[in-house]
N, C-alpha and C positions, 0 to 999 in steps of 0.2 A: 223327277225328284223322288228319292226314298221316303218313307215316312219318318224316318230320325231326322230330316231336314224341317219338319212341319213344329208349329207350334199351337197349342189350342190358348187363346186371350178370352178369360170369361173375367163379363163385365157384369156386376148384380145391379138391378133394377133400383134406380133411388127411392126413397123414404114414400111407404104410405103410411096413413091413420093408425095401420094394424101389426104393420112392422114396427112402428116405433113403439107400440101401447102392446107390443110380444102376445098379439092374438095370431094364431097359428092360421095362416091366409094359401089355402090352394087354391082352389076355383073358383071363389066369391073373386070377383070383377073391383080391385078398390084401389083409385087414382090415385095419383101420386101427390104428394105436400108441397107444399111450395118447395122446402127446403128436400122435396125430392126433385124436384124441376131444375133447380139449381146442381145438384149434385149429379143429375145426368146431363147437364149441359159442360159441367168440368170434367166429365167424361170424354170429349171432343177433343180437346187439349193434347191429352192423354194421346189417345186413339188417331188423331188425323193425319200424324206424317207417315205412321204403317199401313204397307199394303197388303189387302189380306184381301186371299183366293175365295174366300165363302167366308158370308156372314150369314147366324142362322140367330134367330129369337122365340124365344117362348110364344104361344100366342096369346097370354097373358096381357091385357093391355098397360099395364104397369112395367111389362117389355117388351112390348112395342114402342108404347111411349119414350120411354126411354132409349131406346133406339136412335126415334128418330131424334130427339134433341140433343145425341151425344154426333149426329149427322150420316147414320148409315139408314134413315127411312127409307130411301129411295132402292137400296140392294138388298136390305135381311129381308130374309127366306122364314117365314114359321115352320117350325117344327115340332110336330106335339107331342114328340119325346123329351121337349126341353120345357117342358110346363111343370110348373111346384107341385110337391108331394099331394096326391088325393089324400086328403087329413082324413075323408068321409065323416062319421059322428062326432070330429074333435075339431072339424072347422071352426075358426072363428072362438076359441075356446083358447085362454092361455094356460102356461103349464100347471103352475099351483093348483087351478082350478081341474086340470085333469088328474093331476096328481091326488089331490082329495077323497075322487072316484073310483081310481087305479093305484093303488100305495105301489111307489115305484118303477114308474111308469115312464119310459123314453122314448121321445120320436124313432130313435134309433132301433130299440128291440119290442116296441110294441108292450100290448097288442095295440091292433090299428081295426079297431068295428066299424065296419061298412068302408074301408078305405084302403088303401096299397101297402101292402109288405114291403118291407127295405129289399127283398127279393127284387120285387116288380120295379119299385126306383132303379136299384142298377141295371135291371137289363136294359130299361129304357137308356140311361147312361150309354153301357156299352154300345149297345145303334149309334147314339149320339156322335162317340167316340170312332165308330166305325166307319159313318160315313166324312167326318173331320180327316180321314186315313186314309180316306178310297183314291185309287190310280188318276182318278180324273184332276183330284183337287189339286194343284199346281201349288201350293203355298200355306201361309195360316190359317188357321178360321178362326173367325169371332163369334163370341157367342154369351146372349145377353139372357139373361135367366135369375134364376132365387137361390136365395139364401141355402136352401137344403139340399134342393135338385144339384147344384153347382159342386156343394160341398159332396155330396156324392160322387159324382163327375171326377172331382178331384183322386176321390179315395178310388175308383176305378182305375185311372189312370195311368197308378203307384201298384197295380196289382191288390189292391186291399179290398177286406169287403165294404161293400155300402155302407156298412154302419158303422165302417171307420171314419167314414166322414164326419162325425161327432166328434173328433178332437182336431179338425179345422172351424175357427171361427170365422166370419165370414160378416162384413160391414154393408148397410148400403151404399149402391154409389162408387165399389168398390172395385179394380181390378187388381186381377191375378193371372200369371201365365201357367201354362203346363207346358216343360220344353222337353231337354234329352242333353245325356251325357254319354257323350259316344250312341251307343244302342239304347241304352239305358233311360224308361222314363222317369223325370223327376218332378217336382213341383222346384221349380223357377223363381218364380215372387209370387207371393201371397200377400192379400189384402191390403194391396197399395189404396192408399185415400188421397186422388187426385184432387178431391174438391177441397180440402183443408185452406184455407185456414179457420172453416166457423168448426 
């Protein structure tokens, strides 16, 4: 199989406390809501008549979780290239409120104190990417991840920098493909919301 034959399927992790309430959540550990429970179980739906060569997840437990209740628990692989942006000092922090402190200020361009450059996000991506490509993988791969990490992902994909991934929005609960036109990569579908209709 070429790699123009492959598709990358990223599924964002359902709803927590911090996603919804727009606190910026890397490595704080924070469970999902009900109504993220629910939304990675319409994730299943979605996901379960495709077969796909590698499934890899954040090791994130909010994707894991979600993983498993969309029903690949038993095959995703962690990969801690696919773990949400290190916010570092801006954990847990939402924007207005950084914004206050930093006039100006974007997940995108920074600065990031104590935490990862959009640099450091996309290499991680391109790994990501890289190994989703490699000779072995026979097919698609799935891959269940965040909001920012993902939208990066995306902007690599397309050839663009990392910090182009700020003019992809990105829902929880949400999937999206990255496929190809001819040689060519494109983004597919973006931010399909399987679990509609709440």
């Amino acid at each position: 199989m070429i790699p123009a034959e492959r598709r990358l399927w990223l599924a964002r992790h359902g709803e927590t406390e911090w996603s919804r309430d727009g606190r910026h959540t890397g490595v704080t550990e924070i469970p999902l809501t009900d109504l993220g429970r629910l939304q990675a179980e319409a994730l299943r739906g979605r996901l379960a008549a495709h077969r796909f060569a590698l499934v890899l997840t954040s090791p994130r437990s909010r994707g894991t979780e979600t993983a498993r209740l969309a029903g690949f628990g038993d095959v995703a692989v962690q990969d801690p290239d696919l773990a949400e942006w290190d916010y570092g000092d801006l954990e847990g922090r939402r924007t207005p409120e950084i914004v206050a402190d930093l006039p100006g200020w974007t997940i995108w361009f920074g600065p990031w104190p104590g935490g990862e450059t959009a640099e450091q996000v996309s290499d991680r991506a391109d790994r990501v990417i890289a190994r989703c490509l490699a000779p072995e993988v026979d097919g698609d791969a799935l891959l269940f991840g965040h909001g920012h990490m993902l939208r990066v992902l995306a902007a690599r994909w397309v050839h663009l920098s990392g910090a182009s991934g700020g003019m992809f929005g990105l829902s929880t609960g949400s999937v999206s493909v990255l496929g190809w036109e001819r040689e060519r990569r494109i983004i597919e579908s973006w931010n399909e919301l399987p679990h509609q209709p709440w």
